[in-house]
MITORBA-290939 format. One line per 5 residues: number of its first residue (from 1); their letters; for each residue z, y, x of N, C-alpha, C. Coordinates in pm, whole numbers, always signed. Atoms other than C-alpha are relative to their C-alpha. Example, Ala and Ser with C-alpha at 12.3 -4.5 7.8 and 13.67 -1.06 7.14 Angstrom:
BEGIN
1) as) +0,-119,+89,+780,-450,+1230,+0,+120,+90  -6,-119,-82,+714,-106,+1367,+73,+109,-77
END
This chain:
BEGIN
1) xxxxx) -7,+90,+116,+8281,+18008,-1407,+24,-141,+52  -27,+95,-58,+8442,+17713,-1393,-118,-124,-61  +94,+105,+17,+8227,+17356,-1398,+24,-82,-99  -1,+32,+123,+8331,+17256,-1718,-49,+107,-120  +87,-107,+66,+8259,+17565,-1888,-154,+22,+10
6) xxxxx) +141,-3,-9,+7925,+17557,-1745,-89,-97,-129  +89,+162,+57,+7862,+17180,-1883,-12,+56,-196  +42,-34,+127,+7935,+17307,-2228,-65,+123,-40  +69,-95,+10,+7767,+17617,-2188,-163,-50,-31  +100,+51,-48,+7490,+17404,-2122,-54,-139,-112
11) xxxxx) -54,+94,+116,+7574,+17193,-2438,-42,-145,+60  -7,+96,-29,+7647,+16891,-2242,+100,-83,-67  -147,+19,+40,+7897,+16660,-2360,+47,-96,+39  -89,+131,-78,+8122,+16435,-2185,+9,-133,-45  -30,+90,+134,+8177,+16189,-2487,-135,-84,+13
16) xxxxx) +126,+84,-40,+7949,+15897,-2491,-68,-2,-142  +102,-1,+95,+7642,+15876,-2747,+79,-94,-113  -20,+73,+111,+7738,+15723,-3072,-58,-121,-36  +59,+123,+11,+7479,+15462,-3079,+77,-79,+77  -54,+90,-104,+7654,+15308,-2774,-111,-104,+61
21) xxxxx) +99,+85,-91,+7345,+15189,-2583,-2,+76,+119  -7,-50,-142,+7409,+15428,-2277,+177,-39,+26  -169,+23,-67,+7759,+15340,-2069,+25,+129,+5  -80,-120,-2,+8031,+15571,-2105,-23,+72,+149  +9,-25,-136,+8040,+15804,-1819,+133,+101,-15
26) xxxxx) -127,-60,-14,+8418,+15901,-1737,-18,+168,+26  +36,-139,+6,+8474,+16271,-1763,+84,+76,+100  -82,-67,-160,+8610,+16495,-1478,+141,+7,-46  -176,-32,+19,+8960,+16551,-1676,+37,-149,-3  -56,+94,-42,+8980,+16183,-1679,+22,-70,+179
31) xxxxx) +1,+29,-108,+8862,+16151,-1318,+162,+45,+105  -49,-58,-18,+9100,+16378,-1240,+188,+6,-59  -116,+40,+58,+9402,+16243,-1454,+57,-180,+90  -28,+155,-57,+9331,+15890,-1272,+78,+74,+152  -44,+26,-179,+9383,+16067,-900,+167,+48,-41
36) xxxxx) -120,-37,+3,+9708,+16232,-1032,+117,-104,-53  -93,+84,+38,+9858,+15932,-1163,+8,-143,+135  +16,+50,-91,+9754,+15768,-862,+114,+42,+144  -67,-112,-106,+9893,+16058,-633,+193,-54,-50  -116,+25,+67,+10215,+15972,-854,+75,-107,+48
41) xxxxx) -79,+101,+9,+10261,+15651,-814,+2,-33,+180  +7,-22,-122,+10173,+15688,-436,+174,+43,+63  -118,-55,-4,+10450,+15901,-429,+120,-37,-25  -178,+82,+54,+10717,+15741,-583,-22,-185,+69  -81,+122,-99,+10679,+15406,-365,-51,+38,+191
46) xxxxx) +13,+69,-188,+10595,+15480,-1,+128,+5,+48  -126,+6,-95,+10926,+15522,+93,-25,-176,-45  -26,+153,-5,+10961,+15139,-36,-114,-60,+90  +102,+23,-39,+10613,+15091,+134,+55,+2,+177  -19,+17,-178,+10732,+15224,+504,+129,-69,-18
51) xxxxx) -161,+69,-15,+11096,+15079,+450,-74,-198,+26  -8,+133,-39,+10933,+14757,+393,-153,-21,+176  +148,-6,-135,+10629,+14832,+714,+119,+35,+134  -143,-1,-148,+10967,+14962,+950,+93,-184,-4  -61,+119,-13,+11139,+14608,+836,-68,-129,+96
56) xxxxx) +154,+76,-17,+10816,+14427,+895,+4,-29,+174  +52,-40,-84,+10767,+14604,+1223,+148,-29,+152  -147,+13,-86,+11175,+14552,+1350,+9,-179,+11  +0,+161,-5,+11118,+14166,+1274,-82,-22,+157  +89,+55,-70,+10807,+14118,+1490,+34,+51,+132
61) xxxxx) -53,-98,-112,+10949,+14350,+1770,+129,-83,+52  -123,+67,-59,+11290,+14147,+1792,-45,-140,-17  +23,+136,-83,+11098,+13803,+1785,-107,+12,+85  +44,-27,-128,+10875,+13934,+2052,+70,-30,+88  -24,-5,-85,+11101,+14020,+2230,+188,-116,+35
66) xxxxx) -54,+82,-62,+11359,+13763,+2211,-75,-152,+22  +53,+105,-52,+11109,+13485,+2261,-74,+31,+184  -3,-55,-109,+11021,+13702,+2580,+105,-83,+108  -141,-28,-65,+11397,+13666,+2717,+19,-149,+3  +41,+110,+19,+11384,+13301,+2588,-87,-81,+99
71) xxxxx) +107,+48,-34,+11094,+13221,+2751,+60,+10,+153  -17,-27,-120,+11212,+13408,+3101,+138,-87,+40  -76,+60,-41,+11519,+13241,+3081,+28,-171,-6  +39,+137,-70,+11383,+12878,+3096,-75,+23,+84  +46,-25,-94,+11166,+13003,+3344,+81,-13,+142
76) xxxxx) -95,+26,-129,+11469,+13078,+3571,+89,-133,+13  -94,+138,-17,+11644,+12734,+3496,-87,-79,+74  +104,+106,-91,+11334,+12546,+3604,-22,+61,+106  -30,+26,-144,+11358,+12745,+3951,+90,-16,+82  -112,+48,-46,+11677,+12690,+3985,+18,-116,+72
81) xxxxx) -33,+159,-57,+11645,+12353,+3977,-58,-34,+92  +112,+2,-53,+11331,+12376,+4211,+110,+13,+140  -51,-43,-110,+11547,+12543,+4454,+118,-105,+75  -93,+61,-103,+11841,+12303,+4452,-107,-132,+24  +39,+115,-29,+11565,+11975,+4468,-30,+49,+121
86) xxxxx) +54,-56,-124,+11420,+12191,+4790,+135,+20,+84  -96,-38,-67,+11767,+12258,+4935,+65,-176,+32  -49,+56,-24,+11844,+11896,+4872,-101,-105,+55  +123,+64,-20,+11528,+11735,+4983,-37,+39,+158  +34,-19,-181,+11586,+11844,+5395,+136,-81,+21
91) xxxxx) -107,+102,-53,+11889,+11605,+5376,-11,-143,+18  +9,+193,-13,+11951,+11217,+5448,+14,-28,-166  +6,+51,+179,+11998,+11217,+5074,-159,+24,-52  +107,-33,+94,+11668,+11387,+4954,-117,-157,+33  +90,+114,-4,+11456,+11084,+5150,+48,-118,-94
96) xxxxx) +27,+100,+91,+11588,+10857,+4907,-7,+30,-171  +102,-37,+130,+11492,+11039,+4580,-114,+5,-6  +164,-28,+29,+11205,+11131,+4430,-34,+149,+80  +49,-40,-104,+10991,+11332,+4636,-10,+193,-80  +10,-160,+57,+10959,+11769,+4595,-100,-2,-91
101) xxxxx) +133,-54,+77,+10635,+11773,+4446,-4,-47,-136  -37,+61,+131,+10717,+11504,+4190,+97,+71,-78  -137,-66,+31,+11078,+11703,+4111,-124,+118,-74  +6,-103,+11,+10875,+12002,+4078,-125,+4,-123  +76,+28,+121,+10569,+11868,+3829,+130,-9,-109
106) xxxxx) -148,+25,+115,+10868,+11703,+3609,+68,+139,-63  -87,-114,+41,+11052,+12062,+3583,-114,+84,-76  +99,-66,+33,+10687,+12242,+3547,-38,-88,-168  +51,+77,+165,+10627,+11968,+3197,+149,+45,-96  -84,-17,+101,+10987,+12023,+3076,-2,+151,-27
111) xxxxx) +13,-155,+4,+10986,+12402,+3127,-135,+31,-119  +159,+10,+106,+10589,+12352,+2934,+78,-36,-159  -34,+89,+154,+10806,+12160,+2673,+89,+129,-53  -134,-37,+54,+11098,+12338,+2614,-47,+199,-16  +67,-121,+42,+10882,+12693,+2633,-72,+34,-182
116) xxxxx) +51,+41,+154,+10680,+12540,+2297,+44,+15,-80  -82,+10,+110,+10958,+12485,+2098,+63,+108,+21  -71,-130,-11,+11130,+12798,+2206,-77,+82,-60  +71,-42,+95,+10838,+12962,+2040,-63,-27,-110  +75,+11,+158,+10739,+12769,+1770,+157,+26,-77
121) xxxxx) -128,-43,+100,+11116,+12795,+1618,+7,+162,+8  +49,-116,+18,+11125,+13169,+1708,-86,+117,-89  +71,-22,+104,+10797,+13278,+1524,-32,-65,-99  -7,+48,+89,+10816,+13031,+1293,+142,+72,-121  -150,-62,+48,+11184,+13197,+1187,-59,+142,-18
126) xxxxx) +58,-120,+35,+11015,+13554,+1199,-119,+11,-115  +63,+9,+130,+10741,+13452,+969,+40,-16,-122  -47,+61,+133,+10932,+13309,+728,+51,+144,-55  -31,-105,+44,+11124,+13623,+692,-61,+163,-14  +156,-124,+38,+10792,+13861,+686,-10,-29,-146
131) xxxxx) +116,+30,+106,+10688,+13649,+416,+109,+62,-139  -88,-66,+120,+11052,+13733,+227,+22,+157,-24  -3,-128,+17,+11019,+14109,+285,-134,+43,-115  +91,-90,+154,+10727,+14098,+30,+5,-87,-89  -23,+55,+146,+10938,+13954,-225,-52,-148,-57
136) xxxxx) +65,+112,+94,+10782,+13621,-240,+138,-135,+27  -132,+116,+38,+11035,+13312,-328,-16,-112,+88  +10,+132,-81,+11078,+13071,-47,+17,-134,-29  -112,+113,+39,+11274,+12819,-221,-114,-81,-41  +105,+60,+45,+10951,+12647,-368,-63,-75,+172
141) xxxxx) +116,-37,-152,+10786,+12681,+14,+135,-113,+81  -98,+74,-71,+11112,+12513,+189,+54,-145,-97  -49,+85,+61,+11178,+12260,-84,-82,-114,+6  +115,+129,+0,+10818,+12143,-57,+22,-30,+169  +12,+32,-110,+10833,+12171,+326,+119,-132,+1
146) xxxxx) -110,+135,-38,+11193,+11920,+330,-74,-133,-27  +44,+98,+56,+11033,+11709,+92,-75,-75,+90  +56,+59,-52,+10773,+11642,+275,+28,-52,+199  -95,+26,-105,+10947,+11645,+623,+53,-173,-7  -106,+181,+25,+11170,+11329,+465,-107,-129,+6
151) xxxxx) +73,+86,+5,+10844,+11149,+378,-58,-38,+125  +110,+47,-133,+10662,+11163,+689,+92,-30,+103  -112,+140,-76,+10999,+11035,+875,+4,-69,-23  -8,+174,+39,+11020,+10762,+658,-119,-63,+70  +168,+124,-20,+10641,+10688,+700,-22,+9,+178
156) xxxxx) +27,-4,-135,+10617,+10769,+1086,+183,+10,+89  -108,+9,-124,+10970,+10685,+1226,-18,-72,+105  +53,+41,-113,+10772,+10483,+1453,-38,+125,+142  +57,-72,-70,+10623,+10751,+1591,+119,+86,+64  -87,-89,-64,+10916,+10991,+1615,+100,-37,+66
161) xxxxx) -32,+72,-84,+11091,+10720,+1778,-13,+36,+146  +59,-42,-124,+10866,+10719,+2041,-39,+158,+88  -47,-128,-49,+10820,+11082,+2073,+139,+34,+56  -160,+4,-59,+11223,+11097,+2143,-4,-53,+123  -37,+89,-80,+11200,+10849,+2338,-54,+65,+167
166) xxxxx) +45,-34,-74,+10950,+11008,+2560,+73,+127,+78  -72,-92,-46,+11109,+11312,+2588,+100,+27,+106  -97,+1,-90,+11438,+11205,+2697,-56,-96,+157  +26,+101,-81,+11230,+10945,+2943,-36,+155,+131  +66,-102,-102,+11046,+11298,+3126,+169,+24,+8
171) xxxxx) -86,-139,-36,+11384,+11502,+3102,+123,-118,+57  -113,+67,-113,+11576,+11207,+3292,-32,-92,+93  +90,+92,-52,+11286,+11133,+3509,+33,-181,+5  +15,+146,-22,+11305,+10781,+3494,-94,-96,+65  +92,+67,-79,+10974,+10666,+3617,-122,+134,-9
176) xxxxx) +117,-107,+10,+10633,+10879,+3681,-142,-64,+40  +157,+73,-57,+10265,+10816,+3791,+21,-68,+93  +22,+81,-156,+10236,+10561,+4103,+157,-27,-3  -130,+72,+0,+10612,+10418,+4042,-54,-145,-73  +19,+130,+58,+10607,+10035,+3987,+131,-13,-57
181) xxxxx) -68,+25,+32,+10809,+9940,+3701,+19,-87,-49  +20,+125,+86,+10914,+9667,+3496,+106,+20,-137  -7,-44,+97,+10959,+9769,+3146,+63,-99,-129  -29,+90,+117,+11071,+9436,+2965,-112,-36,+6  +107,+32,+77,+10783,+9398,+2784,-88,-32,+108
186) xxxxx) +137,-19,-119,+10543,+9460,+3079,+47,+71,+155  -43,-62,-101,+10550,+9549,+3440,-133,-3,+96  +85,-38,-114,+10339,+9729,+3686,-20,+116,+49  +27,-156,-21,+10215,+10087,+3822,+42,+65,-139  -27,-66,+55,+10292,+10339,+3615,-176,+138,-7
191) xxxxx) +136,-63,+37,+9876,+10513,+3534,-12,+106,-90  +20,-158,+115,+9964,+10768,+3277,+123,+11,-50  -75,-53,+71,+10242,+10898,+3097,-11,+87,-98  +32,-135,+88,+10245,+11049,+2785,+162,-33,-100  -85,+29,+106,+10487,+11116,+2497,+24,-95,-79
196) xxxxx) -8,+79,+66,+10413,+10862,+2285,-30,-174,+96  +79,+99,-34,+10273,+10588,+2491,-6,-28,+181  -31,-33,-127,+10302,+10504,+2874,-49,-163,+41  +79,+102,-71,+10004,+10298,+3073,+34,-80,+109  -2,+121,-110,+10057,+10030,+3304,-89,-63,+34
201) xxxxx) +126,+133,-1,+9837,+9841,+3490,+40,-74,+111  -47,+141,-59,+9924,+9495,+3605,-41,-70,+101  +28,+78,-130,+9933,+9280,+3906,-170,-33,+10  +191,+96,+9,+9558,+9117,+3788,-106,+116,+3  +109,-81,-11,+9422,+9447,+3746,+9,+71,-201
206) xxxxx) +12,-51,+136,+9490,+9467,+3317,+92,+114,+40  -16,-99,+6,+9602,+9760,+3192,+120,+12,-125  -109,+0,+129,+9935,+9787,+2931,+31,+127,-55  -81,-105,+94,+9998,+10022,+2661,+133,-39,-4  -110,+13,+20,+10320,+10033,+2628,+99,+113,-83
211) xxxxx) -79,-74,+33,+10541,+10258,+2355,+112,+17,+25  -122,-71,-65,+10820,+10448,+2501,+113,-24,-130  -117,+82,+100,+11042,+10314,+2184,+17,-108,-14  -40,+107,+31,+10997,+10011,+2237,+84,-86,+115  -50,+41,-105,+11143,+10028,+2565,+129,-24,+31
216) xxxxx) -191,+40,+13,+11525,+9889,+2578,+27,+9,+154  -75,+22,-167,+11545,+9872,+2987,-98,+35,+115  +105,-56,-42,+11391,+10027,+3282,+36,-45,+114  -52,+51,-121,+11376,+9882,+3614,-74,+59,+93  +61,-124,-88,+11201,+10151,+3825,+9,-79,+216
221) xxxxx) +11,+47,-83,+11097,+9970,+4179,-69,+70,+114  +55,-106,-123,+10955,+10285,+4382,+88,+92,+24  -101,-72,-39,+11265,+10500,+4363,+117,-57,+89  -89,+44,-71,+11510,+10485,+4628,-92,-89,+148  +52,+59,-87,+11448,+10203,+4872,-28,-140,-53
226) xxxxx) +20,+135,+48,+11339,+9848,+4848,+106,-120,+88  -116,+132,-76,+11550,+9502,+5017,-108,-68,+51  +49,+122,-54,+11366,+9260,+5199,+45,-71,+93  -104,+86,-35,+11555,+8964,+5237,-105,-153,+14  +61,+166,-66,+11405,+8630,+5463,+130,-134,-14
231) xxxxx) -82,+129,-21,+11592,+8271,+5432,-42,-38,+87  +5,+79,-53,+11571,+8109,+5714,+69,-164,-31  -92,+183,+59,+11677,+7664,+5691,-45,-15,+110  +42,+87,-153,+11740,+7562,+6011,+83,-154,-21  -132,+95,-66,+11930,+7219,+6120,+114,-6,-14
236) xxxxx) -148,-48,-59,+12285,+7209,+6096,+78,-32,+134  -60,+26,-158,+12331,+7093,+6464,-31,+111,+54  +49,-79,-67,+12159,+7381,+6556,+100,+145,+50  -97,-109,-52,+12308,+7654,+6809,-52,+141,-43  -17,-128,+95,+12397,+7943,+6610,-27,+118,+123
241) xxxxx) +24,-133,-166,+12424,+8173,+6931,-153,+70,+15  +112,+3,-7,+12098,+8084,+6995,-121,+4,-119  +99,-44,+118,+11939,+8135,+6639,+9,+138,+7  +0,-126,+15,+12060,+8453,+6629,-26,+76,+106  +46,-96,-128,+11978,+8561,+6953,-167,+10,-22
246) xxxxx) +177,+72,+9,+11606,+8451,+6888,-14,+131,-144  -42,-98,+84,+11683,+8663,+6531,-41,+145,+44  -22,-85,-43,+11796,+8943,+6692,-131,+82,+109  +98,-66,-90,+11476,+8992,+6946,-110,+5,-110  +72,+29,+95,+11268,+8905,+6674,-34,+167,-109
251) xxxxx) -39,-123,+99,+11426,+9203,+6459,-23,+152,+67  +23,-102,-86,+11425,+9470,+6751,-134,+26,+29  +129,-4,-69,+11053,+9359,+6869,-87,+88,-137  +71,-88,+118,+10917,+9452,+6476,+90,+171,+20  -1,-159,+10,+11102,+9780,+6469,-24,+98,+20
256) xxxxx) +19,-62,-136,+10970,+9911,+6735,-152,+25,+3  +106,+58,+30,+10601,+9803,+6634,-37,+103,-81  +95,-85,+138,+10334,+10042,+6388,-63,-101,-61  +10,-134,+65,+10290,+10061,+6122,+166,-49,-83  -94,+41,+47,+10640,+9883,+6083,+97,+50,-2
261) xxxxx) -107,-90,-32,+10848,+10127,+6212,+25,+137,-88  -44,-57,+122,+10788,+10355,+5954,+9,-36,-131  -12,+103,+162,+10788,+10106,+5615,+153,-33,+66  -118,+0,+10,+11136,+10029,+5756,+144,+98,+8  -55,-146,+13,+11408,+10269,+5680,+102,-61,+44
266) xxxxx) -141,+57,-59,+11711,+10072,+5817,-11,-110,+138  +38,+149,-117,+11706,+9802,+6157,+22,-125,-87  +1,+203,+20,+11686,+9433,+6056,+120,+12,+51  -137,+57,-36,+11992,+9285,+6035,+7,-144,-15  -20,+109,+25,+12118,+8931,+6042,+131,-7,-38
271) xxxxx) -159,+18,+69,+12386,+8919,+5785,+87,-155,+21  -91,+72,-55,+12476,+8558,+5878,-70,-124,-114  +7,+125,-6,+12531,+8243,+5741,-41,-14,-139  -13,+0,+158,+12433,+8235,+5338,+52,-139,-90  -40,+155,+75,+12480,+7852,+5266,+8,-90,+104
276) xxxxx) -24,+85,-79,+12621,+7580,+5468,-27,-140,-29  +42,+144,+55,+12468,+7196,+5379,+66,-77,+141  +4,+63,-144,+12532,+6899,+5570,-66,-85,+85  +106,-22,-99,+12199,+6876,+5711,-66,+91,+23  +37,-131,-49,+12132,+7229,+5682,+46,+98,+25
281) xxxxx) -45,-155,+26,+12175,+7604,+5683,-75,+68,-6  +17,-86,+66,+12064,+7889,+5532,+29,+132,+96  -90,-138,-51,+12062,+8237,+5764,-80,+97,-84  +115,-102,+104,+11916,+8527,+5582,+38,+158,+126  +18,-75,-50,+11770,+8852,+5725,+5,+68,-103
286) xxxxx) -10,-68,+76,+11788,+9138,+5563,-71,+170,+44  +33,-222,-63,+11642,+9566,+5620,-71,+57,-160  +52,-63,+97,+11615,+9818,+5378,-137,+49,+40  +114,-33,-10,+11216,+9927,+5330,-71,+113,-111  +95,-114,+110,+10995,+10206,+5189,-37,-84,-130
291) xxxxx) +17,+27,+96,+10945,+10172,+4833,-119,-83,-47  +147,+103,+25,+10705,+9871,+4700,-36,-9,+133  +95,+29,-141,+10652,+9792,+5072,+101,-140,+46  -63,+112,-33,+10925,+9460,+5097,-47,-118,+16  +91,+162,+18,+10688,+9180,+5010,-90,-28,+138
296) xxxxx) +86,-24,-131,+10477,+9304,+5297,+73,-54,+179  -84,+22,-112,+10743,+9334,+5535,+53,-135,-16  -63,+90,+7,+10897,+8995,+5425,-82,-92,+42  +89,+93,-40,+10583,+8815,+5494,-24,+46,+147  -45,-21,-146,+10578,+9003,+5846,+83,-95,+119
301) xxxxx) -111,+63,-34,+10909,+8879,+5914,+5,-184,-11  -5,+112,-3,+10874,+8553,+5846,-140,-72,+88  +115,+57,-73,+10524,+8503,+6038,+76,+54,+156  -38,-44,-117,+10711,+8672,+6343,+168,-147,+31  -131,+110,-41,+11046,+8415,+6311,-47,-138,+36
306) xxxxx) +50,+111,+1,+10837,+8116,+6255,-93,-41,+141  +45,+52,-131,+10658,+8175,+6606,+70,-17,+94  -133,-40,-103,+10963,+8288,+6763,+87,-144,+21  -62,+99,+48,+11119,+7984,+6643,-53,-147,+98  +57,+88,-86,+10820,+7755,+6778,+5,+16,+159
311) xxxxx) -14,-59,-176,+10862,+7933,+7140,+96,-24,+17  -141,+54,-76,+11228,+7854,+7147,+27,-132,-40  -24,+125,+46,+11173,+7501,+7009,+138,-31,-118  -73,+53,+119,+11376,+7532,+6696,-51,-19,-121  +65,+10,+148,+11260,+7366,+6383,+29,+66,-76
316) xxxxx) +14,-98,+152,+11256,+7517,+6037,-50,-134,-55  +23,+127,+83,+11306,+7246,+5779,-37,+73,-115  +46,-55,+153,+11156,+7289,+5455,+91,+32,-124  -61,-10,+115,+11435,+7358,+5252,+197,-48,+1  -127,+37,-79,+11806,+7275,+5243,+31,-142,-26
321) xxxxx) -46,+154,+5,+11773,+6902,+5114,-114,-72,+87  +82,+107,-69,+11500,+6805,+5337,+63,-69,+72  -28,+123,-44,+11537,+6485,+5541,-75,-29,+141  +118,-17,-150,+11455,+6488,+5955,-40,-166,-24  +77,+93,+22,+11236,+6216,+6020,+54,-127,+161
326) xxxxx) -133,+65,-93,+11476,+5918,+6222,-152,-90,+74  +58,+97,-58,+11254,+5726,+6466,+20,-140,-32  -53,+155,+47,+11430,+5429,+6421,-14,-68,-129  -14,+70,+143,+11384,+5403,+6081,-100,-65,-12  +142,+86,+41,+11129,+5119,+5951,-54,+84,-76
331) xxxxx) +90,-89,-7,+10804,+5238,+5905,-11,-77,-226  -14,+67,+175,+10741,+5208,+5458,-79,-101,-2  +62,+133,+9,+10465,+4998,+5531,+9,-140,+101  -56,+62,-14,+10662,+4777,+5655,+102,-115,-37  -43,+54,+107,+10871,+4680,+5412,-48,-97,-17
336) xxxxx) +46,+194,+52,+10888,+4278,+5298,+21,+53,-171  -17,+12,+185,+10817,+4251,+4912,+63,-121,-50  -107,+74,+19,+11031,+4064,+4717,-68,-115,-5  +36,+170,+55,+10929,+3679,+4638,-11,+24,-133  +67,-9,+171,+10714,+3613,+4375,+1,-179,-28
341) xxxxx) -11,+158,-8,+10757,+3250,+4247,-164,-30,-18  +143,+53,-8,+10332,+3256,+4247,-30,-35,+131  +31,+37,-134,+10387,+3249,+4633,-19,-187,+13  -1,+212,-5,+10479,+2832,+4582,-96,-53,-100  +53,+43,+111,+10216,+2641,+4486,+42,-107,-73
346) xxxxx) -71,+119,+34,+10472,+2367,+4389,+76,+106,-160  -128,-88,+103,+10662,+2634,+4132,-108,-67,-154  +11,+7,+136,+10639,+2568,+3745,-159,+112,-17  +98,-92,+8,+10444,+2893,+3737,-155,-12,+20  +126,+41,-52,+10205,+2816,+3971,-56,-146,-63
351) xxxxx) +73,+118,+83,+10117,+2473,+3801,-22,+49,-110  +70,-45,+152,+10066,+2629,+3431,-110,+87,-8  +87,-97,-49,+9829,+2866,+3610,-147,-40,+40  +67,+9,-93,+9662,+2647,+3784,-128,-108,-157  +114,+90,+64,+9281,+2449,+3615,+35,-59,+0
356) xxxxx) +1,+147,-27,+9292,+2176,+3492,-113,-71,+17  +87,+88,-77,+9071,+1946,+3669,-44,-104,-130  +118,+89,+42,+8810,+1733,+3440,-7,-134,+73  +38,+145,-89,+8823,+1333,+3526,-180,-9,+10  +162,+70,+40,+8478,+1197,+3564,-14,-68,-70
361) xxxxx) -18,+74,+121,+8412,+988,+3300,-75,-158,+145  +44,+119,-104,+8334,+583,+3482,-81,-36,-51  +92,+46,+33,+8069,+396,+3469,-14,-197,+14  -37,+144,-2,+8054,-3,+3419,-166,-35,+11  +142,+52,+8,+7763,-172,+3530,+22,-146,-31
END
């Protein structure tokens, strides 16, 4: 016997009380009408159900795996480049770039950069089109995103300025940590780098923010090599032979010397004559030097000429209009001053100057 036949055997009845103070209680042919319309409608969409779970599943699978391929293939550009800074960094060229380790941070931040955006456009592009496989209307979702896009350029083109700015500043190294630069605005070490913003800290010890958009010109003073260039002002009677021979030992004796011999990357030279006066001259020295190390060496050089100079008895005038000092010439305090007509006491002057004298008054006896 089946379990409905029982219930009314049993004079139960499915149907809810007439008063309506007990809750209905659904009856097995409805229970049983719900799973089949259920089963139904089951039925008539899973194909649309896996069609859209295989679409779903072919999205996330092909931006896997081309942000994978993506990813590996900035990977191999940044050792590419690794390889040629290392291939070119055992030549006479690499000592005057920037150094391997620096090359190889720089490639390790752009590779960091350019990995980011390779995956945020990627799954950002795969989401979007998840979100259209379940039918929902983008056009609302991208209309608000422009919108607001436009606003927050207007209101922060400061910023995205400087973001740009930064960008292209890493990806054409221009300057880095411990480079002294001079930025326009400001100049000194180089203490931080960032995207937006790039620290300096100055001769005294301050410290400069500085935004990477606001930077129009870059004068980078640790790359490459430095100049350090001496004036000498000698005499113009003086024997040239003999300056430059004096020069010349002068220039050989430092090269030769620690810790000078390695801060100089070229020999001292004496390029010659720079200005001809006609009580002076002008010779200038010249040697290329390790980066930010010229000021050092220039003050070297000039405490080494200036003794050299006193040992071979040749002066060093102060400048190219100074004036040697003539024996013969009268001494200043010497000099007669002009005539003053107060010198005579006979002059006009001197009488309107002078008291007038009080008679005595007489006396009559």
């Amino acid at each position: 016997m089946s379990l409905p036949v029982a219930l009314l055997a049993a004079g139960a009845s499915p149907s809810p009380s007439p008063s309506g103070s007990d809750p209905a209680v659904p009856s097995l042919q409805d229970a049983q009408q719900s799973a089949t319309n259920a089963a139904s409608w089951v039925e008539q969409n899973w194909s649309t159900w896996l069609a859209m779970g295989l679409q779903i599943l072919l999205i996330i699978v092909i931006a896997v795996a081309l942000r994978a391929v993506v990813r590996r293939a900035i990977t191999k550009l940044i050792e590419r480049m690794n390889r040629t800074v290392q291939a070119v960094d055992h030549t006479a060229l690499g000592g005057l770039l920037v150094n391997n380790e620096r090359r190889r941070q720089r490639s390790a931040a752009i590779g960091s950069v350019l990995r980011s955006v390779a995956s945020f456009v990627i799954l950002g592009t795969a989401a979007l089109m998840v979100l259209s496989t379940f039918k929902i209307n983008l056009a609302p979702l991208l209309a608000s995103a422009g919108v607001a896009g436009v606003a927050i350029g207007f209101g922060a083109r400061n910023l995205v300025t400087d973001f740009l700015s930064g960008v292209f500043m890493i990806l054409e190294d221009q300057y880095g940590v411990g480079d002294t630069i001079d930025a326009g605005v400001a100049t000194g070490e180089v203490v931080e780098v960032g995207l937006r913003v790039t620290k300096l800290r100055g001769d005294s010890g301050e410290i400069w923010y500085v935004r990477n958009g606001e930077v129009k010109r870059i004068g980078n003073l640790s790359q490459g090599w430095a100049t350090a260039n001496v004036d000498v002002t000698v005499r113009a009677g003086e024997d040239l032979d003999k300056v430059k021979s004096v020069l010349d030992e002068v220039a050989e004796k430092m090269g030769k010397e620690e810790p000078w011999n390695e801060l100089l990357w070229s020999p001292i030279e004496v390029l010659g004559l720079d200005s001809v006066l006609i009580d002076s001259m002008v010779i200038r020295v010249s040697a290329k030097t390790m980066p930010g190390k010229s000021v050092g060496v220039e003050r070297e050089l000039r405490w080494r000429i200036k003794r050299a100079f006193d040992k071979a008895s040749i002066p060093i005038v102060g400048g190219a209009t100074a004036i040697e000092d003539d024996e013969d010439a009268p001494a200043a305090d010497a000099s007669i001053a002009a005539p003053s007509a107060f010198a005579s006491p006979t002059s006009p002057q001197s009488l309107a100057t002078s008291p007038i004298v009080q008679a005595k008054p007489t006396t009559t006896k």
